[in-house]
C-alpha positions as CSV (number, residue, x, y, z in Angstrom):
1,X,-131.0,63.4,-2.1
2,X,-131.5,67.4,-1.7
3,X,-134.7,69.3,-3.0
4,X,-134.8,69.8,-6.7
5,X,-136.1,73.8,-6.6
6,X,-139.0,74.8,-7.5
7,X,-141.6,77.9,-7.5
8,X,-142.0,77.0,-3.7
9,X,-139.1,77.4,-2.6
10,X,-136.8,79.4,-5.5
11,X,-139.6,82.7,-5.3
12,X,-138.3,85.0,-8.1
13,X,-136.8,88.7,-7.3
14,X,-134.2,91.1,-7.7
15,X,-132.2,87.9,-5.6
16,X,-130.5,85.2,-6.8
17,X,-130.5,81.5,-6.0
18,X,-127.9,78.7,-5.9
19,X,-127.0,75.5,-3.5
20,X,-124.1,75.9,-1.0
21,X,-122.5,72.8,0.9
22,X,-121.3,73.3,4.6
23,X,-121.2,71.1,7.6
24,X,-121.7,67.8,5.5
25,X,-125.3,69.3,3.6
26,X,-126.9,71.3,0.7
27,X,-128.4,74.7,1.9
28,X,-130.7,76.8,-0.7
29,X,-129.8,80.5,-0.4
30,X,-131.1,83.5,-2.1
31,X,-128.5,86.6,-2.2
32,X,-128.6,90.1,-3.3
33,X,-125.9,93.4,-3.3
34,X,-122.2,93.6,-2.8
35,X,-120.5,94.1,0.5
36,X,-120.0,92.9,3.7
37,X,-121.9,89.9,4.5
38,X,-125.0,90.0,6.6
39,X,-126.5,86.4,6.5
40,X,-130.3,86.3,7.5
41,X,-131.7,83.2,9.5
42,X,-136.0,83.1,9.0
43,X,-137.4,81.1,11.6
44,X,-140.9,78.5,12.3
45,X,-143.1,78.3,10.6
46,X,-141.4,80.4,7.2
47,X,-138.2,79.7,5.2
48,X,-135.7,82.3,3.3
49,X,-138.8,84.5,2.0
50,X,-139.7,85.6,5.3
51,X,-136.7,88.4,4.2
52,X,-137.9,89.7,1.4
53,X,-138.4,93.0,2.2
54,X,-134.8,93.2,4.2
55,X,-132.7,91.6,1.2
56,X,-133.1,94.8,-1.3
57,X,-133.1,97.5,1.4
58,X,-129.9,95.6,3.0
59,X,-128.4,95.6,-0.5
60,X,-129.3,99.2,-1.4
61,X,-127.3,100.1,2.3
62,X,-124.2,98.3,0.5
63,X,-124.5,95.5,2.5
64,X,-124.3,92.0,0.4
65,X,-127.3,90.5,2.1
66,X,-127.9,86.5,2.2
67,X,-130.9,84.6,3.4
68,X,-130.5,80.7,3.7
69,X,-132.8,78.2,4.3
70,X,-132.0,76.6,7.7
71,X,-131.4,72.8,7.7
72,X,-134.9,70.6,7.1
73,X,-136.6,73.7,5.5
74,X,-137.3,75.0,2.2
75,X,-135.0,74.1,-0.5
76,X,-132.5,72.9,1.4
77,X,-131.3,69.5,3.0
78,X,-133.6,67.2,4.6
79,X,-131.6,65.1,7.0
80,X,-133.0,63.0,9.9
81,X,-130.5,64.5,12.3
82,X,-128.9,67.4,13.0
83,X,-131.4,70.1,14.7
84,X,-129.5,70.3,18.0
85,X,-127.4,73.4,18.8
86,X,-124.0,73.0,18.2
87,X,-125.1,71.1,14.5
88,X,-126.9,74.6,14.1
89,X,-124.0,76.8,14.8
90,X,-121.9,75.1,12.1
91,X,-124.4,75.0,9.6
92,X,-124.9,78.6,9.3
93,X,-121.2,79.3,10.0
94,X,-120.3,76.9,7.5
95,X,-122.9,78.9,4.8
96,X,-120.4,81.8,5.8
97,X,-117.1,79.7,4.8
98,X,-119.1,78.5,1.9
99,X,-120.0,81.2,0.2
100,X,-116.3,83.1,0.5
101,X,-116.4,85.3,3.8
102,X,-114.6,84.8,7.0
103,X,-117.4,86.1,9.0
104,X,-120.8,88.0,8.7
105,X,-123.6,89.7,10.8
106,X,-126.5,87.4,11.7
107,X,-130.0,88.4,11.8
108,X,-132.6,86.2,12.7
109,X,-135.5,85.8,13.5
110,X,-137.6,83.0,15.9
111,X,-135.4,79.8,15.7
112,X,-133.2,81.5,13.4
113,X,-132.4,83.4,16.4
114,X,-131.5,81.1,18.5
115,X,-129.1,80.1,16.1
116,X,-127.4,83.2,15.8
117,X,-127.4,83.4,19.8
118,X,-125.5,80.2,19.8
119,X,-123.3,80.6,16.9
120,X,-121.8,83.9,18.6
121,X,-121.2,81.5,21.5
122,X,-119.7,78.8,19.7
123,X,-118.2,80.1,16.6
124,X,-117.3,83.9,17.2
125,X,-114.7,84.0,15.1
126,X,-116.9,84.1,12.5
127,X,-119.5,86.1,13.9
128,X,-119.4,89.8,14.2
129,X,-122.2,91.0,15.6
130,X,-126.3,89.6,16.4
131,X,-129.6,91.0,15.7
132,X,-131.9,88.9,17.2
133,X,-135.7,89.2,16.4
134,X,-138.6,87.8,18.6
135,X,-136.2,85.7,20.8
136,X,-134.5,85.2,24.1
137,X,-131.2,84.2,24.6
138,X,-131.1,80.1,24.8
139,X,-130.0,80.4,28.6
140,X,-133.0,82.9,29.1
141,X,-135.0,81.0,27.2
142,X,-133.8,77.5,28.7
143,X,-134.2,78.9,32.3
144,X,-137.9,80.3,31.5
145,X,-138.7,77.0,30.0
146,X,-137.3,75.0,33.3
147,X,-139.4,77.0,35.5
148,X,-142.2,75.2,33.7
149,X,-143.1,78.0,31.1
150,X,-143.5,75.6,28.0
151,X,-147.3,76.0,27.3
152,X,-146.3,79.8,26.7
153,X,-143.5,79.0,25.0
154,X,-144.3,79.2,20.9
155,X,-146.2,75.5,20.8
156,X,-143.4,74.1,22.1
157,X,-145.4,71.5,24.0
158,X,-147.7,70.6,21.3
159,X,-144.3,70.1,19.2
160,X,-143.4,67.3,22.1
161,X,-145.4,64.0,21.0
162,X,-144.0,62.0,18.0
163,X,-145.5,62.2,14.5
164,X,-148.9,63.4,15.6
165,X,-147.5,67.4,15.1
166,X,-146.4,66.5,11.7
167,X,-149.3,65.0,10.6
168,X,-151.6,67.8,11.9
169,X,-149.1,70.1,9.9
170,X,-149.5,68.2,6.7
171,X,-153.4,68.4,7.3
172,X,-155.5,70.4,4.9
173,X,-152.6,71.3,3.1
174,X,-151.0,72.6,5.5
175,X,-153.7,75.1,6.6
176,X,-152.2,74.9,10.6
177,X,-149.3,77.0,9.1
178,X,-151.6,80.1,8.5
179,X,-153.3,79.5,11.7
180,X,-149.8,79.7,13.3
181,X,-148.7,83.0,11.4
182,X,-152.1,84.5,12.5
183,X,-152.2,83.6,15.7
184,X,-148.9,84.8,16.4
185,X,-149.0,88.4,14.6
186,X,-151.0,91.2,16.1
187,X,-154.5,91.3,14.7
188,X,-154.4,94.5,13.1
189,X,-150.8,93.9,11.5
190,X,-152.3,92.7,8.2
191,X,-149.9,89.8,8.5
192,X,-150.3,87.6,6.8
193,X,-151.9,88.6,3.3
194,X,-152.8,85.6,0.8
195,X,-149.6,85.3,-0.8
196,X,-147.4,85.0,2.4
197,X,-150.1,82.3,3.6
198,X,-149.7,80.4,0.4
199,X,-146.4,80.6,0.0
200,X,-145.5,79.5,3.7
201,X,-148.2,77.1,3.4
202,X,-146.7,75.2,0.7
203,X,-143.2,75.3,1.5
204,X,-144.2,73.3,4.4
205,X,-145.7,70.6,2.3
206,X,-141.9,70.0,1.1
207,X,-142.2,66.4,3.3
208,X,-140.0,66.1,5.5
209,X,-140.0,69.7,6.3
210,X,-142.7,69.9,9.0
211,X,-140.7,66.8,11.2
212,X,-137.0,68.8,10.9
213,X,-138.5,72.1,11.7
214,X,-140.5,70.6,15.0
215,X,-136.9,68.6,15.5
216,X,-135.3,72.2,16.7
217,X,-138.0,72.4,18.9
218,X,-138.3,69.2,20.3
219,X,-134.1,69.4,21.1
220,X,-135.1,72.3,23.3
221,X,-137.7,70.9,25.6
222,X,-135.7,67.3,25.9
223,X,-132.6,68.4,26.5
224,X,-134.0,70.5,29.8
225,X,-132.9,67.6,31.9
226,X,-130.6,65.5,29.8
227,X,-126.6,66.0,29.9
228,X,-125.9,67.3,26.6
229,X,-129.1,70.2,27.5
230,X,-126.7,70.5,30.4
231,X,-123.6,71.1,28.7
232,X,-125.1,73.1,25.9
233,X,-126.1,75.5,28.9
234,X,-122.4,75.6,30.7
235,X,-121.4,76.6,27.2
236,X,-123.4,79.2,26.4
237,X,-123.0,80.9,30.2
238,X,-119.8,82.3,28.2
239,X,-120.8,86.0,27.6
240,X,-121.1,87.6,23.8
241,X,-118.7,90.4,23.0
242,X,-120.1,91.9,19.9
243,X,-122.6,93.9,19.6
244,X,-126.2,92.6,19.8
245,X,-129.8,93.7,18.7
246,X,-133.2,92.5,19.9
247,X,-135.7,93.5,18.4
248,X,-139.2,92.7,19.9
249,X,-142.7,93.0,19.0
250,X,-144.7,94.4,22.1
251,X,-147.8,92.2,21.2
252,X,-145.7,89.3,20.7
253,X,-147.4,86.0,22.2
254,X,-144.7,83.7,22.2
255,X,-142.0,85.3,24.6
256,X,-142.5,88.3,26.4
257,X,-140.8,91.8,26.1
258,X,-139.7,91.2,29.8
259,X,-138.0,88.0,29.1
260,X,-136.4,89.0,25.7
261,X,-135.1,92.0,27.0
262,X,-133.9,90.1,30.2
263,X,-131.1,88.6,27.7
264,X,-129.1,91.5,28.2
265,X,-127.3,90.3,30.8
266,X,-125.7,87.6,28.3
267,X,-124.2,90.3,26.6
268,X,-121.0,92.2,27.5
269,X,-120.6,94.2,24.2
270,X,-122.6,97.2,23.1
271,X,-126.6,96.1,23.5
272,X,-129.7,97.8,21.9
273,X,-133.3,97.0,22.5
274,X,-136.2,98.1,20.7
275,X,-139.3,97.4,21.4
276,X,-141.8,97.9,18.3
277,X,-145.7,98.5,19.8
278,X,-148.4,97.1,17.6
279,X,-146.2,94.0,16.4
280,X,-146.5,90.6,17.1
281,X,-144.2,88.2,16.7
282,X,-142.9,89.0,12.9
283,X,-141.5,92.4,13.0
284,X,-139.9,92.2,9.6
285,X,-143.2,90.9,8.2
286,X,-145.6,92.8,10.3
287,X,-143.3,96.0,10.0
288,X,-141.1,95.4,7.2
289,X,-140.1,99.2,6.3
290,X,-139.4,99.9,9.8
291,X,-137.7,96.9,11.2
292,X,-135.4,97.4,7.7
293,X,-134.9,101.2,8.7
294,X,-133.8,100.0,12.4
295,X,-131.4,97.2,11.1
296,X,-129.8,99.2,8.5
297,X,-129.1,102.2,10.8
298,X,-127.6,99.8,13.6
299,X,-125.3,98.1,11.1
300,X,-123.6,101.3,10.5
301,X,-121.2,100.4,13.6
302,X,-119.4,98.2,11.3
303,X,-118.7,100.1,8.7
């Protein structure tokens, strides 16, 4: 049965909240402005909030700005399956059917990312362009992680063992989630305050959030040698046409500028990269004004 909301999950705002279905589940979303759709996809460990500061500024530009809760977070569906790629791309392309548009802009951040990456792969029909935040392209990324790069890699090996990551995520409640957001920003971001560490904190106590947000991560790593890893990859070889985004925090800790940027090569449309020094690995929390002034001026190419 899907989340009843509550003040974890349905934060108040100028936004509003409602329940979409798409791709056979119940996603939470919180929308705000009129316009063109540009759908925002948070990433691990956060859930829609982590776009707070983008949703008004988006929806002051005239853009009408959407943030959903990915599959197995926040307030929306908690399935047992369905974290694997292709399950990903029709989730958030099915929030964009959903919700009355054809197609939309994806930003996202982390995992949310990824998702983006893959969706303009899969489904770009209803895709028109990527801005992709803190990660690599899943090829990049899938590459880096076969030359045996997954103790770098965002946890992603301490995400591998069963039940033993979930539990240490429930622990305290939930105190490993701040840890993570702190470890991950740069130290003199400010990132994050009290209320961002509450907020995340108990969003993740949602059981069974912390298992379907380690499930993305576990797909990645097992797949490596497994055939549908290997098809996944033939797949996304296919380069993106539209235009594309990265931004990247220079003191991110996760992936490295040199391997974000190196994602370039996936892309045959029009490619920007900005690099933001000082940031970690949450540009639009650490830097929130300017990682909305960079979004909103690069969205002006489809107008």
């Amino acid at each position: 049965m899907a989340e009843v909301f509550d003040d974890r999950v349905e934060v108040a705002g100028p936004w509003s909240h409602r329940r979409v279905s798409a791709n056979g589940a119940q996603f939470h979303v919180a929308e705000l402005g009129d316009g063109p759709l540009v759908l925002l996809l948070h990433g691990f460990p956060e859930f829609w909030w982590a776009w707070r500061h983008q949703l008004p500024r988006l929806a002051e530009a005239g853009w009408r700005a959407v943030a959903m809760d990915l599959r197995g977070y926040g307030g929306s569906d908690k399935p047992p399956r369905g974290y694997d790629p292709a399950t990903f791309a029709a989730d958030i392309t099915g929030v964009i059917q959903s919700i009355g548009e054809r197609s939309a802009v994806l930003v996202g951040h982390g995992w949310g990312a990824f998702g983006a990456w893959t969706a303009a792969t899969f489904r770009p029909a209803h895709v028109r362009g990527v801005a992709a935040l803190s990660m690599p392209h899943p090829v990049t990324l899938r590459r880096h992680l076969m030359r045996g790069h997954v103790i770098h890699a965002g946890g992603l090996l301490g995400a591998q063992t069963p039940w033993v990551p979930e539990r240490r995520m429930m622990a305290n409640e939930a105190a490993v989630v701040e840890d993570l957001l702190r470890s991950w920003a740069s130290p003199g971001s400010g990132f994050p305050d009290e209320e961002a560490s509450a907020r995340y904190r108990a969003a993740m106590r949602i059981w069974p959030a912390p298992h379907c947000a380690l499930e993305y991560q576990r797909w990645a790593v097992r797949s490596l040698f497994r055939s549908d890893g290997r098809r996944f990859a033939k797949r996304m070889e296919a380069s993106i046409d539209v235009p594309v985004l990265q931004i990247h925090g220079g003191q991110d800790r996760n992936f490295s500028s040199a391997l974000a940027k190196s994602s370039k090569r996936r892309v045959s449309g029009p490619h920007q990269w900005v690099q933001l020094e000082g940031v970690g690995h949450f540009p639009h929390e650490e830097a929130p004004e300017l990682t909305s002034d960079i979004l909103v001026e690069w969205l002006t190419r489809f107008r």
